[in-house]
C-alpha atoms as a printed R data frame, in Angstrom:
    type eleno elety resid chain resno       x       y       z
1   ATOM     1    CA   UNK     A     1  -4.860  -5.935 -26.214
2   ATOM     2    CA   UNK     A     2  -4.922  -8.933 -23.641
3   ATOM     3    CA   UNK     A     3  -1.302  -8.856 -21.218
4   ATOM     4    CA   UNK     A     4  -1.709  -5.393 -20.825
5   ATOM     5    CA   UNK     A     5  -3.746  -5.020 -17.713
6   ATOM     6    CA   UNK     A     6  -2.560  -5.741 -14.007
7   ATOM     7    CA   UNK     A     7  -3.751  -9.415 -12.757
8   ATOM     8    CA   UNK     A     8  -4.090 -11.051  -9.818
9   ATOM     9    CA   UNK     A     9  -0.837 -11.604  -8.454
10  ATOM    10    CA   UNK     A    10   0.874 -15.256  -7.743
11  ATOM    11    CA   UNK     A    11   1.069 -17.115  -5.534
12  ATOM    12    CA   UNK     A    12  -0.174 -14.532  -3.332
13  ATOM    13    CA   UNK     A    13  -3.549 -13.129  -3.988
14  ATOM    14    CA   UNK     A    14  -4.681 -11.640  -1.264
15  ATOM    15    CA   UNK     A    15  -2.722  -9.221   1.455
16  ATOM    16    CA   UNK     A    16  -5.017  -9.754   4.365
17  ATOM    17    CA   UNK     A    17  -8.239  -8.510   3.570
18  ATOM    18    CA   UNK     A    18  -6.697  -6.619   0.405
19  ATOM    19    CA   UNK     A    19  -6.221  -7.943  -3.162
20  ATOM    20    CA   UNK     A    20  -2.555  -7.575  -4.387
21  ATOM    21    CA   UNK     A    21  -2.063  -7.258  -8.495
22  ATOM    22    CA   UNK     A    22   0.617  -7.524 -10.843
23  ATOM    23    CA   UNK     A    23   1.294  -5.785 -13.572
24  ATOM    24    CA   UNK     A    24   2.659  -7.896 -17.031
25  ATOM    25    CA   UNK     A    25   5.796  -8.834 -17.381
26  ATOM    26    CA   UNK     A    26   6.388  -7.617 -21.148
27  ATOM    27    CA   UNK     A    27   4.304  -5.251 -23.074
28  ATOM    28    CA   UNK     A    28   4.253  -5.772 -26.917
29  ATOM    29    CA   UNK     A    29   5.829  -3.613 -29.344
30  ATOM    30    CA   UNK     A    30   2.952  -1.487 -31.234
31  ATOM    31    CA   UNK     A    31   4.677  -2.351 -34.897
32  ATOM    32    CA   UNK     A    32   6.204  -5.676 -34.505
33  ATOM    33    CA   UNK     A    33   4.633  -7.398 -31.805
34  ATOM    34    CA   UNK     A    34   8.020  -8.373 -30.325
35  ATOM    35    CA   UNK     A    35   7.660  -8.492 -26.179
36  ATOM    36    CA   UNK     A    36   9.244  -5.613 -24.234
37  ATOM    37    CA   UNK     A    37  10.398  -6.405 -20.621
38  ATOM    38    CA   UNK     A    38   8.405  -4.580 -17.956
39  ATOM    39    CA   UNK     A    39   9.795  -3.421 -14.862
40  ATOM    40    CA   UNK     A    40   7.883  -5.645 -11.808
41  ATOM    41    CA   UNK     A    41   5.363  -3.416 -10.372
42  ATOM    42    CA   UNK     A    42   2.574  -4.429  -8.158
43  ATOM    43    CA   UNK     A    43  -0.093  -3.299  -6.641
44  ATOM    44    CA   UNK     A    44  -2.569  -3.509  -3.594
45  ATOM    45    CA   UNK     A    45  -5.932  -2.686  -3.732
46  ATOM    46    CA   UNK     A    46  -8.752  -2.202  -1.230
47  ATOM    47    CA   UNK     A    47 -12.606  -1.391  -0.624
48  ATOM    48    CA   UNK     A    48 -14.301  -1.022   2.801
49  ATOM    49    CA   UNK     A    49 -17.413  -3.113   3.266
50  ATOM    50    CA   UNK     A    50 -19.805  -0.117   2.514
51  ATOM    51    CA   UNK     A    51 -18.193   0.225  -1.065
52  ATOM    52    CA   UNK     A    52 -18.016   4.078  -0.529
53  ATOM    53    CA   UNK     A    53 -13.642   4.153   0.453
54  ATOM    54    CA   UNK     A    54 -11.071   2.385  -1.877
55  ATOM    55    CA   UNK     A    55  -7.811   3.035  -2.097
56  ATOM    56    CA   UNK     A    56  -4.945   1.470  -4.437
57  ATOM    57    CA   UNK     A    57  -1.065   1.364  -3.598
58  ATOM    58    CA   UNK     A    58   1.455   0.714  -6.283
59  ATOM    59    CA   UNK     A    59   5.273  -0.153  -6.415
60  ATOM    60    CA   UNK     A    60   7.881  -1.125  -8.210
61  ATOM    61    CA   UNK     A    61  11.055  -3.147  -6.987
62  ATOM    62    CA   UNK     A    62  13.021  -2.361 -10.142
63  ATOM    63    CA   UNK     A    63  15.386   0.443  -9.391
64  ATOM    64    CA   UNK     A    64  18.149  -0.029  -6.833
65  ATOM    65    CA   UNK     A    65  17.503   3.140  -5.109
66  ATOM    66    CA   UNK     A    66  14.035   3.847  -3.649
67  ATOM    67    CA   UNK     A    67  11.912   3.217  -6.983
68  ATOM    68    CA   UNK     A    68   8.852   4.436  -8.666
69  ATOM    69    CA   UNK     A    69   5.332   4.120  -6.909
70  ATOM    70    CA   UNK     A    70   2.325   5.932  -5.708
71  ATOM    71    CA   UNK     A    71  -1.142   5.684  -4.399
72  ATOM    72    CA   UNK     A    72  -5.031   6.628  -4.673
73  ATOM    73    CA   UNK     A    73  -7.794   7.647  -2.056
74  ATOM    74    CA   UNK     A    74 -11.176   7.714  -3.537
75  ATOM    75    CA   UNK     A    75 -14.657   8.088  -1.308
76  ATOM    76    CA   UNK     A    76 -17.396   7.315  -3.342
77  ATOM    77    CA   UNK     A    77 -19.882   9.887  -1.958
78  ATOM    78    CA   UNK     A    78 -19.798  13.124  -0.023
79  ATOM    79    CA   UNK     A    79 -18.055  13.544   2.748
80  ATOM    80    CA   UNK     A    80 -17.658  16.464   5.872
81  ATOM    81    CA   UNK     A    81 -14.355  16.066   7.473
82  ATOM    82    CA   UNK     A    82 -14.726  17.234  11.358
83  ATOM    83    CA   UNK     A    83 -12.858  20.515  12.849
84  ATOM    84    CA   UNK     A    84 -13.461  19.215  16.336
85  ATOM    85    CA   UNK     A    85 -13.779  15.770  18.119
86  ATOM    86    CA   UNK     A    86 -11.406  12.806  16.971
87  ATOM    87    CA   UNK     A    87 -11.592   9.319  15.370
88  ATOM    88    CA   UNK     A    88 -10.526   5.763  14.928
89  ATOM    89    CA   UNK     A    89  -9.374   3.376  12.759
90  ATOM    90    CA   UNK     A    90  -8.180  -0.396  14.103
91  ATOM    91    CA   UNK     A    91  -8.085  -3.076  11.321
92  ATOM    92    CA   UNK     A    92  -5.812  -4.780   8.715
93  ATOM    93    CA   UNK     A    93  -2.838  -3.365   7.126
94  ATOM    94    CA   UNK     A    94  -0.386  -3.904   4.111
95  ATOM    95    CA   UNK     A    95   1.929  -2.457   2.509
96  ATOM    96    CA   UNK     A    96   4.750  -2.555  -0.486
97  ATOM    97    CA   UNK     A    97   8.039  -2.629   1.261
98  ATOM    98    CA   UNK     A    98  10.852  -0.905  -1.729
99  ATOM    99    CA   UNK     A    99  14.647  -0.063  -0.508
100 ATOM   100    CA   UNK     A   100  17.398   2.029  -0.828
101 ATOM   101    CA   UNK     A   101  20.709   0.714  -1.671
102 ATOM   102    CA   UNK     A   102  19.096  -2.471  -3.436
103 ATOM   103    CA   UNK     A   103  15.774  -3.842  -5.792
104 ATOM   104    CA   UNK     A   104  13.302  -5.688  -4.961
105 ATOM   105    CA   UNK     A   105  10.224  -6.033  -2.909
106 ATOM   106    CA   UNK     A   106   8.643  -7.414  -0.246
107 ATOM   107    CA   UNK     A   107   4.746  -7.366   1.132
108 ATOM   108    CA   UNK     A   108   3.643  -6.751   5.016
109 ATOM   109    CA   UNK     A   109   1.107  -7.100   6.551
110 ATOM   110    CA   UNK     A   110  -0.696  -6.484  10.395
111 ATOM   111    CA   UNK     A   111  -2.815  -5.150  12.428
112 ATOM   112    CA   UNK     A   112  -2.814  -1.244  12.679
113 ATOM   113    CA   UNK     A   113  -4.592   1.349  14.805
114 ATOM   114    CA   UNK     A   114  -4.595   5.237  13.597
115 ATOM   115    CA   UNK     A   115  -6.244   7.773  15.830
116 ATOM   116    CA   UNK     A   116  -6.980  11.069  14.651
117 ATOM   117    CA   UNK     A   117  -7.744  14.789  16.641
118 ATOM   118    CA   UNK     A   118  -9.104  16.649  14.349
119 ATOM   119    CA   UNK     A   119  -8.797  19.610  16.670
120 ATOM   120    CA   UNK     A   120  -4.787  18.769  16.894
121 ATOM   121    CA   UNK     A   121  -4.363  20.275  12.984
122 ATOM   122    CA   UNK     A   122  -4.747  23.687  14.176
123 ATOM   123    CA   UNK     A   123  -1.698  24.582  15.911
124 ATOM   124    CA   UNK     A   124   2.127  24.297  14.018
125 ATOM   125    CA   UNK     A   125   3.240  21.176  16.254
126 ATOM   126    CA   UNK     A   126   3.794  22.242  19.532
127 ATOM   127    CA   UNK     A   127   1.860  21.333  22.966
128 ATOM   128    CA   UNK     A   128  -0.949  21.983  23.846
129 ATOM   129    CA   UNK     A   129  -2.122  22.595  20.152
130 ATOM   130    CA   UNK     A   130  -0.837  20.520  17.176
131 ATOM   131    CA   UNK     A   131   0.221  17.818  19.315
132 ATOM   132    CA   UNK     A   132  -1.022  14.308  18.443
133 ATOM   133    CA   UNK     A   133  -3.041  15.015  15.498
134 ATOM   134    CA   UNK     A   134  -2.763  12.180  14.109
135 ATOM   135    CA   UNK     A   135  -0.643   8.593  15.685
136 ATOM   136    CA   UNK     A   136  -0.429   5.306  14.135
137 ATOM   137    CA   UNK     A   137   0.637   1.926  15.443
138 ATOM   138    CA   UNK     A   138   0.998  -0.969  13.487
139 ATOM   139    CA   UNK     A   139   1.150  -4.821  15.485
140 ATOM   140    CA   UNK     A   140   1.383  -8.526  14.420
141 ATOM   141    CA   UNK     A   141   3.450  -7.241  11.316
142 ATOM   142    CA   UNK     A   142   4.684 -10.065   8.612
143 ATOM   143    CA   UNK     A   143   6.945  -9.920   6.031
144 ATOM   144    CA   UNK     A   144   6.997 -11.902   3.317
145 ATOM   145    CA   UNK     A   145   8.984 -12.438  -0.089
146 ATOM   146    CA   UNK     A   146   7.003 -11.946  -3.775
147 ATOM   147    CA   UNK     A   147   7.001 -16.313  -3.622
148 ATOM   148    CA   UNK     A   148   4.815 -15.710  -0.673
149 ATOM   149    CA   UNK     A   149   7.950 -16.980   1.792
150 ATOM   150    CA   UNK     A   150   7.476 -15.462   5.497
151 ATOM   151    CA   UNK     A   151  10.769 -13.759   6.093
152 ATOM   152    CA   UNK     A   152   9.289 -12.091   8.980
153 ATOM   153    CA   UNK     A   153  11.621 -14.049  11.615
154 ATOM   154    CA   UNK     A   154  15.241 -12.656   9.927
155 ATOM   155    CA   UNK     A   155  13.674  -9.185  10.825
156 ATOM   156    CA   UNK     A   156  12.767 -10.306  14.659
157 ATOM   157    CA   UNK     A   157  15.656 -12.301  15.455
């Protein structure tokens, strides 16, 4: 039945490069129609320009403890992951930002840089093996509010 599936969200659409949904805000009752409130849950979704990676990211605000939410890799194709050598990854980033000790959520979003040694995964964490496997920076970071208000400066200053 229509209202049942995520949309795009309002008034923020987009999350950099990635498309942020929502889900609905009531879900009708199966016997009387009568609207049941949903908890607010959205969710950020993503493709890379070949069409063969997507991932999708989902969250809820609704609990005042660190709430419900998950997430989904998908390649579309094969793929041979690498026992030696390393790689790269430098592009955009987002993210769902939940809490603990309140509700609600907020959206980032930045610049971010993982670098991965595939030969690092072989020892249990300690130099000269397992050291550095994988290492992640993320730059240029915003925050913003669901009403698509920056609150990145209260976080800086």
């Amino acid at each position: 039945p229509d209202g049942q599936r995520y949309t795009r969200s309002t008034p923020i659409g987009n999350l950099g490069p990635y498309s942020l949904y929502e889900a609905p805000p009531t879900f009708p009752d199966s016997v009387t129609a009568t609207p049941i409130p949903q908890f607010e849950t959205r969710a950020i979704y993503g493709v890379s320009d070949s069409g063969e990676t997507e991932f999708a990211i989902v969250r809820t605000g609704s609990y005042v403890n660190y709430g419900f939410g998950g997430f989904i890799y998908q390649r579309n194709g094969g793929v041979t992951l690498p026992a030696e050598g390393q790689a790269t990854y430098s592009g955009a980033y987002a993210g769902l930002r939940d809490f603990t000790g309140r509700g609600g959520l907020e959206y980032a979003t930045g610049q971010a840089q993982v670098d991965i040694d595939f030969s690092g995964f072989r020892g249990n964490g300690t130099p000269p093996e397992g050291d550095n496997a994988v290492r992640a920076r993320i730059t240029d970071r915003r925050i913003f509010l669901p009403d698509g208000t920056d609150i990145t400066r209260a976080y800086k200053d």
